[in-house]
SERO-4910 file (N, C-alpha, C, O; in steps of 0.05 Angstrom, whole numbers):
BEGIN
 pado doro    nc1    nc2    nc3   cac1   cac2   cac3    cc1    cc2    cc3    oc1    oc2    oc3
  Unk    A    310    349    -74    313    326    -55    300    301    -66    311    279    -65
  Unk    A    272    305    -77    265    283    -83    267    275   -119    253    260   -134
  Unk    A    292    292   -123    304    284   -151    328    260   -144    337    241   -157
  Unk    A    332    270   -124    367    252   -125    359    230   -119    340    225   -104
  Unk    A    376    211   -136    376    183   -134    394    174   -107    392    152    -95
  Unk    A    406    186   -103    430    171    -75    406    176    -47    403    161    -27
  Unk    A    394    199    -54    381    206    -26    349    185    -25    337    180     -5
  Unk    A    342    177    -46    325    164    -44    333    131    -36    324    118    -17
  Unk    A    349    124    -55    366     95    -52    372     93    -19    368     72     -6
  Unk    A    382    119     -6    384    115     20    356    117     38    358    106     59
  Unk    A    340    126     34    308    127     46    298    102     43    286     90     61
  Unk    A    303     91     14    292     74      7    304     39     34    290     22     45
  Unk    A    333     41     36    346     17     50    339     28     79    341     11     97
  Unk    A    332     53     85    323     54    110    304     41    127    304     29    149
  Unk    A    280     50    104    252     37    106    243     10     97    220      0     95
  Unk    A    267      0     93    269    -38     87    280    -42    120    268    -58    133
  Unk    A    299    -30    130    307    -46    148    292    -33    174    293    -44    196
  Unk    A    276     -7    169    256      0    189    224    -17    193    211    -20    214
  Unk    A    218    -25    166    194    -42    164    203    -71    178    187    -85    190
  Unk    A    229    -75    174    232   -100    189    234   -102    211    223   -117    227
  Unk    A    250    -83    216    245    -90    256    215    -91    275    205   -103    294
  Unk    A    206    -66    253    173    -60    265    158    -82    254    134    -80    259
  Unk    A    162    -99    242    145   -127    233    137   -154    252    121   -173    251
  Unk    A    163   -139    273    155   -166    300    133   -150    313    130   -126    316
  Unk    A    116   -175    321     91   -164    348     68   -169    334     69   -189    319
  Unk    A     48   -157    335     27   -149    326      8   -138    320     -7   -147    302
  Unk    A      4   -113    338     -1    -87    332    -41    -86    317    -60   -101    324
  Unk    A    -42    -68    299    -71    -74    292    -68    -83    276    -91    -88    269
  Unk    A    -52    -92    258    -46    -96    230    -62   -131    242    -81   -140    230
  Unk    A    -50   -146    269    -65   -172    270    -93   -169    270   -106   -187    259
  Unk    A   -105   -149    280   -127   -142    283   -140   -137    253   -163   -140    245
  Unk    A   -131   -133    247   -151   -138    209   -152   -168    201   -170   -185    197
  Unk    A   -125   -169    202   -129   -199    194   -141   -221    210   -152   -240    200
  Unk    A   -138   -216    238   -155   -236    248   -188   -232    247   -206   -248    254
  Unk    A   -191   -207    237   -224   -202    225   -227   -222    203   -245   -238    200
  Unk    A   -203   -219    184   -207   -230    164   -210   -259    158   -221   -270    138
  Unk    A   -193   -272    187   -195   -296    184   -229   -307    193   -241   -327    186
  Unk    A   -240   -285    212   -258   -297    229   -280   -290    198   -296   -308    197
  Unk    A   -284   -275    181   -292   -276    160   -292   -301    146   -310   -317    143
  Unk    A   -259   -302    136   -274   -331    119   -283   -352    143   -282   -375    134
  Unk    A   -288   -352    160   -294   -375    179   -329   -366    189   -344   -378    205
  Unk    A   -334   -339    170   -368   -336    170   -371   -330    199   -389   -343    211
  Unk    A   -355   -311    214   -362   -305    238   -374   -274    245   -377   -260    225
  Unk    A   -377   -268    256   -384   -236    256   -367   -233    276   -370   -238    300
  Unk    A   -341   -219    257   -321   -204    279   -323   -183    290   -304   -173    302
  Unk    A   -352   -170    288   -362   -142    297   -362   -153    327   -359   -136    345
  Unk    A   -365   -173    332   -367   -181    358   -349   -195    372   -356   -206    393
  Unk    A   -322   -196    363   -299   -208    371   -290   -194    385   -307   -175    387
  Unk    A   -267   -188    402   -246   -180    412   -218   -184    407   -207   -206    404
  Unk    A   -213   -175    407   -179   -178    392   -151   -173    416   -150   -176    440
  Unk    A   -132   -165    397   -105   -155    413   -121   -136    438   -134   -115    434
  Unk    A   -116   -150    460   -114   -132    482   -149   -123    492   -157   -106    507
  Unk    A   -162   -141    477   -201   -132    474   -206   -112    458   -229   -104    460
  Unk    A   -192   -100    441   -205    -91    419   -219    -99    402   -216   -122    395
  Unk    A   -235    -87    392   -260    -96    371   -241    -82    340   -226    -62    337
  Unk    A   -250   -100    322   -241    -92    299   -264    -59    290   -283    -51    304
  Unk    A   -259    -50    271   -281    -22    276   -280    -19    248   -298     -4    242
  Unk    A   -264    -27    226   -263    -20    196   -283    -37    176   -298    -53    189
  Unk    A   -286    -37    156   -310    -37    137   -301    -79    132   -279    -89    135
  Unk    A   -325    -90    124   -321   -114    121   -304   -101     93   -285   -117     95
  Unk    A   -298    -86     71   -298    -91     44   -270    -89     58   -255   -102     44
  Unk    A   -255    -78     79   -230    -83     75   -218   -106     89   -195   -115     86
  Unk    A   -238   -117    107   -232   -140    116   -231   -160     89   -217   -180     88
  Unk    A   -248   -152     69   -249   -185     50   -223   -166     27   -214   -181     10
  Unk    A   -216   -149     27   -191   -143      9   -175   -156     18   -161   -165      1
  Unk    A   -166   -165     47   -149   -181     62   -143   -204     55   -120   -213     57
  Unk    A   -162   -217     46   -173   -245     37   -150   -260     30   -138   -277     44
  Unk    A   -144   -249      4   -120   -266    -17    -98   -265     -1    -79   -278     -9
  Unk    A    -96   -248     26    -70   -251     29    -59   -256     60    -38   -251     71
  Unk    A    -91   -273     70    -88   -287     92    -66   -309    103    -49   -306    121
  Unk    A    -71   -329     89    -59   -353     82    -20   -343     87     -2   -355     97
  Unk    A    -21   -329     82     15   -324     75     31   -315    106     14   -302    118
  Unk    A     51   -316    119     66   -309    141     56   -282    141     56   -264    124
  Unk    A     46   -283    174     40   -262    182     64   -241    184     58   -217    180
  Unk    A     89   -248    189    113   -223    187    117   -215    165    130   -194    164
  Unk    A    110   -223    145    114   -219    117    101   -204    105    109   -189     87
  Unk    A     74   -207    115     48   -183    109     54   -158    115     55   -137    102
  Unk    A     59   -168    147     65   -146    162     77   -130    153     68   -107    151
  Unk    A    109   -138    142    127   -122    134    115   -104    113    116    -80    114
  Unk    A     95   -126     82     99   -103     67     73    -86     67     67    -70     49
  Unk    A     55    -93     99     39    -70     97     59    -44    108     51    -23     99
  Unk    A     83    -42    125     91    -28    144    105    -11    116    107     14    114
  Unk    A    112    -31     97    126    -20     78    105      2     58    116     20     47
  Unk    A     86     -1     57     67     14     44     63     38     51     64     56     35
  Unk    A     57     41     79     59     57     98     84     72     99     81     95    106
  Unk    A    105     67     95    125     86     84    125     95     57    131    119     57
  Unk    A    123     89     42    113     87     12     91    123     12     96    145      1
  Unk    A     73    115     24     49    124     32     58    165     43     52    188     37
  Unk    A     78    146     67     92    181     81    103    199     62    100    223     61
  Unk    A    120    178     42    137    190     25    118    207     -6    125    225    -22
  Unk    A     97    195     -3     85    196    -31     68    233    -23     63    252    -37
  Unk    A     64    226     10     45    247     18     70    275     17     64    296      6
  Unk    A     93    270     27    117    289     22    122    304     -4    127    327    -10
  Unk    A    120    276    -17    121    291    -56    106    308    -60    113    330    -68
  Unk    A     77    301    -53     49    313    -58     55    346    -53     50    363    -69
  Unk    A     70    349    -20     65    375     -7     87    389    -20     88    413    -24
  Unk    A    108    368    -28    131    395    -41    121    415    -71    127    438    -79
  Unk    A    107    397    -81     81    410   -106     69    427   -106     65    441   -126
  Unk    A     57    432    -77     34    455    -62     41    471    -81     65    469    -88
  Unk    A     22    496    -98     38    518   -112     38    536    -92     53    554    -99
  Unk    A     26    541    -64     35    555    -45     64    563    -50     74    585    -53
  Unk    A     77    535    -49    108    538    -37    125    552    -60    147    562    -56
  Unk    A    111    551    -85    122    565   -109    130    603    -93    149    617    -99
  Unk    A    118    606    -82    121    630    -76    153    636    -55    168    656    -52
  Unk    A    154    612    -45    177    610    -24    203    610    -36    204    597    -57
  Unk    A    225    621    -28    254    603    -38    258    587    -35    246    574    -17
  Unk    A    284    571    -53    296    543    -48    299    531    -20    294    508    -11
  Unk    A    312    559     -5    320    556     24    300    546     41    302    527     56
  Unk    A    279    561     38    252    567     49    239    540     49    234    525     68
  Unk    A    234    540     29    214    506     28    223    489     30    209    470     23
  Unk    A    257    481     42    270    466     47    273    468     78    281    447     88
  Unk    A    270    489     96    265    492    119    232    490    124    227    485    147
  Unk    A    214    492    111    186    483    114    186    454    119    178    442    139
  Unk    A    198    444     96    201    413     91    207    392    111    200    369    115
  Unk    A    226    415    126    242    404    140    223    399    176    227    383    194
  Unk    A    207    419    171    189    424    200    165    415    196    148    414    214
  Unk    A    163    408    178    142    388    173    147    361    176    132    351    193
  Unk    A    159    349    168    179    321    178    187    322    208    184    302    222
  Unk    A    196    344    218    195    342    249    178    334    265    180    316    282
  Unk    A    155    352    259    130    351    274    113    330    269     94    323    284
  Unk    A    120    315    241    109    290    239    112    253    243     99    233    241
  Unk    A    142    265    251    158    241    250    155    227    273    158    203    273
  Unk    A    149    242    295    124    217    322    110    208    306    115    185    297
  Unk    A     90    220    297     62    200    293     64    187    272     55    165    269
  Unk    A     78    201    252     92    167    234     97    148    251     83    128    251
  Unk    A    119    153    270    135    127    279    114    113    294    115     88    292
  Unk    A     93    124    310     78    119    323     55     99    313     45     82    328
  Unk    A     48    103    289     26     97    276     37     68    255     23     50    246
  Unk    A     69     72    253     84     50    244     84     30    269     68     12    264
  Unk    A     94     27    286     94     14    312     79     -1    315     80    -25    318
  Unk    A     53     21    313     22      1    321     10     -1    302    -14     -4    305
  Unk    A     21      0    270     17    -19    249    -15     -5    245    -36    -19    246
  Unk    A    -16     13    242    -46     30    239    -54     32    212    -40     28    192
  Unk    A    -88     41    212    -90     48    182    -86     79    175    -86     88    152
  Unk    A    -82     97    200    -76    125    197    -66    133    166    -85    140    151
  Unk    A    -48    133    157    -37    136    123    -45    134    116    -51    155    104
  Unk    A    -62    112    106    -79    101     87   -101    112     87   -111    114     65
  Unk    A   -121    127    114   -143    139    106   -131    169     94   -141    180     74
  Unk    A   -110    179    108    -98    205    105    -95    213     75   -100    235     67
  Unk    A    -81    186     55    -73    184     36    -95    188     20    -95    201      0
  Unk    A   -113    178     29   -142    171      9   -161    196      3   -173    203    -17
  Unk    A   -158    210     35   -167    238     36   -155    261     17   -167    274      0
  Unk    A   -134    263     24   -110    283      5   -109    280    -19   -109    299    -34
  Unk    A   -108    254    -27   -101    246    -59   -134    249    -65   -137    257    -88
  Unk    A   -153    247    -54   -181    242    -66   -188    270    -66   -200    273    -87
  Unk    A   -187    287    -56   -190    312    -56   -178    335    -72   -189    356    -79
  Unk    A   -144    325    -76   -133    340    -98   -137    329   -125   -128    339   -146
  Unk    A   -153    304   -122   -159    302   -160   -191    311   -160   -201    319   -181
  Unk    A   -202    310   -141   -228    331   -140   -225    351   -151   -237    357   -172
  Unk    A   -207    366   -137   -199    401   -142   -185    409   -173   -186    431   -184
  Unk    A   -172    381   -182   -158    379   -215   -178    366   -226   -177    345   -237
  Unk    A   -199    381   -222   -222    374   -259   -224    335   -254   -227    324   -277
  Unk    A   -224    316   -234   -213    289   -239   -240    281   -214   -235    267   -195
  Unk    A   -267    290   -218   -284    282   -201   -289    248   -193   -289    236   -171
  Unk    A   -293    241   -214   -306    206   -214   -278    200   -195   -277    195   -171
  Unk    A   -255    203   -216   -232    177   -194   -222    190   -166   -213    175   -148
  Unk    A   -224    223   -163   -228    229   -137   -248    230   -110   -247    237    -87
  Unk    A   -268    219   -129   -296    206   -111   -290    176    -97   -291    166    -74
  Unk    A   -285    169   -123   -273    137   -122   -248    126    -91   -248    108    -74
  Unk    A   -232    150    -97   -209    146    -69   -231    154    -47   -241    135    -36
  Unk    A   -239    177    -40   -241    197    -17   -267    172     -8   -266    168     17
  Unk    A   -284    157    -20   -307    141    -10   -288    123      4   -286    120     28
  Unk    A   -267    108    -23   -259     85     -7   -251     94     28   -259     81     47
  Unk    A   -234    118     29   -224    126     52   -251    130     79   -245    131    103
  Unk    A   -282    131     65   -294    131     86   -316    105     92   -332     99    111
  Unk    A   -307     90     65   -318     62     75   -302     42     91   -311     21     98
  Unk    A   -269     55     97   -254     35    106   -258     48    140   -253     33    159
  Unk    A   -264     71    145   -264     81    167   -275    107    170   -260    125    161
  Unk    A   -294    114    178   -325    136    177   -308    156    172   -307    162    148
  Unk    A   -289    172    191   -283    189    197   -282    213    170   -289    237    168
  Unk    A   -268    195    154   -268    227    125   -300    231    119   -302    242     97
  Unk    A   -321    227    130   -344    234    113   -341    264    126   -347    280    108
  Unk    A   -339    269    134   -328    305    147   -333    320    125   -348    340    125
  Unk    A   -318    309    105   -306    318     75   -329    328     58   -331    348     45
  Unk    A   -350    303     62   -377    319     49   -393    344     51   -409    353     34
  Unk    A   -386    353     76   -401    371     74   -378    395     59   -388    417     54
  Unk    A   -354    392     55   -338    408     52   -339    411     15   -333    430      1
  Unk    A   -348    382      8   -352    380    -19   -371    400    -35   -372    409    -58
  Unk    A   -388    404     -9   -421    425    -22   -417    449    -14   -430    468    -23
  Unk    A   -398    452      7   -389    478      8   -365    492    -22   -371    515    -30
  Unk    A   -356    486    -27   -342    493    -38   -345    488    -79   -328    493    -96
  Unk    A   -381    472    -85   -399    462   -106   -390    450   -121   -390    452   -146
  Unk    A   -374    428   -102   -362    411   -120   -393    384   -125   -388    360   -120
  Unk    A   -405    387   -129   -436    378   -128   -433    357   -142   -445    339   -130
  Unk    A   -419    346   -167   -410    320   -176   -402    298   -156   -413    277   -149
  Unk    A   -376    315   -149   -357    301   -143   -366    285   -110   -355    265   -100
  Unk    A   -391    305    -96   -404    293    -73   -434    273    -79   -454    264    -67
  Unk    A   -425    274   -101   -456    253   -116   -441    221   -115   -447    200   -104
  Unk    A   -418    232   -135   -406    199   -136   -389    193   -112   -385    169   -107
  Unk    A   -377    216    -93   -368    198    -69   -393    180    -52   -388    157    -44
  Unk    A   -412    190    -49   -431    173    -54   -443    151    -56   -450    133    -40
  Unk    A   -444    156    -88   -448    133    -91   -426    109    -96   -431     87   -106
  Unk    A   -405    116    -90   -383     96    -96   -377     86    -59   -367     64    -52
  Unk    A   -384    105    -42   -391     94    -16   -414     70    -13   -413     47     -3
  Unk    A   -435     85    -26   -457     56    -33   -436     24    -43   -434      3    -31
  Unk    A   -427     32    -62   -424     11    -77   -403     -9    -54   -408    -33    -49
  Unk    A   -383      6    -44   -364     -4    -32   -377    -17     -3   -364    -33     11
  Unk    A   -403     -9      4   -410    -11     23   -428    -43     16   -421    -63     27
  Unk    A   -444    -41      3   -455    -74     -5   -438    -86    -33   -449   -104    -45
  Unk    A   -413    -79    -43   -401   -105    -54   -399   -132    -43   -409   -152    -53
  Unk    A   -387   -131    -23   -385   -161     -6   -398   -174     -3   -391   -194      9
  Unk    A   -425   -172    -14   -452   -178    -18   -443   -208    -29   -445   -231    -22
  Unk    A   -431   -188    -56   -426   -215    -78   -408   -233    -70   -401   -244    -90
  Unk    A   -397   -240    -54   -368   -243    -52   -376   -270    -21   -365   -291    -16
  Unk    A   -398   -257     -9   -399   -266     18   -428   -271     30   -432   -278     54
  Unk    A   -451   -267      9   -475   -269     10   -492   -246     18   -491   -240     42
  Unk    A   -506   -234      4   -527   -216     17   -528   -213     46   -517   -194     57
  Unk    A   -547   -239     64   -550   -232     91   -525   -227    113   -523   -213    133
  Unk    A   -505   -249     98   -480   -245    122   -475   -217    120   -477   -203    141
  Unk    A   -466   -204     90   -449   -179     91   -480   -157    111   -471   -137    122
  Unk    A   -496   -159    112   -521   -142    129   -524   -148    154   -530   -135    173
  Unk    A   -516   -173    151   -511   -175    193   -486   -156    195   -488   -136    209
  Unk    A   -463   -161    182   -444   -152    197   -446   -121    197   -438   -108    216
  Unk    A   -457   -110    172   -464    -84    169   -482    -72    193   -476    -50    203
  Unk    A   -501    -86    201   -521    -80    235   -504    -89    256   -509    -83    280
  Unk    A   -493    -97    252   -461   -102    279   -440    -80    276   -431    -74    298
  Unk    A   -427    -64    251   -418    -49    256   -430    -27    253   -414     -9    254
  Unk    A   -460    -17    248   -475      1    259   -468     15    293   -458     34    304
  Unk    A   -481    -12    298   -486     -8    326   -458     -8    348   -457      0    371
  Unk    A   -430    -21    325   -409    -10    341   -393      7    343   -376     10    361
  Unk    A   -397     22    321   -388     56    324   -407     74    330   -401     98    332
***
């Protein structure tokens, strides 16, 4: 399936004209960026409110990744974050048809797996597309950071699985799963590449600002 060129060419014009429709509104995707704007404007958006009174809740380092690409139409972002996010579903699909689990299955078989897997996921895709989420993106970060853990590839699978918990706490779960299982490297440099990701902005945005906002989003998760 994910050899053929006709079936992808068609996935592919799907998710151009699916990212576009879902590109009107605003969803959370405004909600980063308007962190981002209140950033370069030296504000502490830990204390803003947003779409609907939400508080932004993700890491300044991904608010200032935002940066370069403030300035530009917000539908346009939109689109090709929404587009990533398909990118992202599709990439995690490849990943699972790989499983060597499924080596064990028939053609038939892991094509009816395939198939119920995409079922059961295709709400909270659509769902998580809608409201323009970072759901994928930590998911992606987890999965991919963890299967190059498990392939001998510690440093650059430290490197993803941190970013995934400096943009949003939730994967640090993972650590303790890292020492269960003595991957003891590979929970050294998630780590410390959490460190790093955690005071870069430093340089970028000044020592004290990036530490206020860091004691503002302490105290708001």
């Amino acid at each position: 399936f994910f050899k053929n060129k006709i079936w992808l060419l068609v996935i592919f014009l799907i998710a151009i004209v699916f990212c576009f429709i879902e590109a009107n509104g605003k969803g959370d995707f405004y909600i980063f960026l308007s962190a981002t704007g209140d950033l370069i404007n030296g504000q502490n958006f830990y204390e803003n409110k947003y779409v609907d009174g939400y508080h932004y809740f993700y890491s300044v380092l991904f608010a200032l990744i935002l940066k370069p690409f403030y300035s530009l139409p917000f539908f346009w972002l939109k689109f090709c974050w929404l587009f990533l996010n398909c990118c992202i579903y599709f990439k995690l699909f490849q990943m699972l048809s790989k499983v060597k689990l499924l080596e064990l299955l028939s053609e038939k078989q892991r094509m009816v797996f395939m198939l119920l897997v995409f079922i059961f996921s295709l709400r909270l895709f659509l769902d998580n597309m809608h409201a323009s989420q970072i759901t994928l993106v930590i998911l992606w970060s987890c999965i991919n950071g963890l299967y190059l853990i498990t392939n001998n590839k510690p440093i650059s699978g430290a490197a993803i699985l941190a970013l995934g918990i400096n943009i949003k706490l939730l994967p640090i779960v993972f650590l303790p799963y890292l020492i269960y299982r003595g991957y003891f490297k590979a929970f050294a440099f998630t780590v410390l590449f959490y460190l790093v990701y955690l005071f870069a902005p430093s340089i970028f945005i000044g020592h004290d600002y990036n530490m206020s906002l860091l004691k503002t989003w302490l105290a708001l998760i």
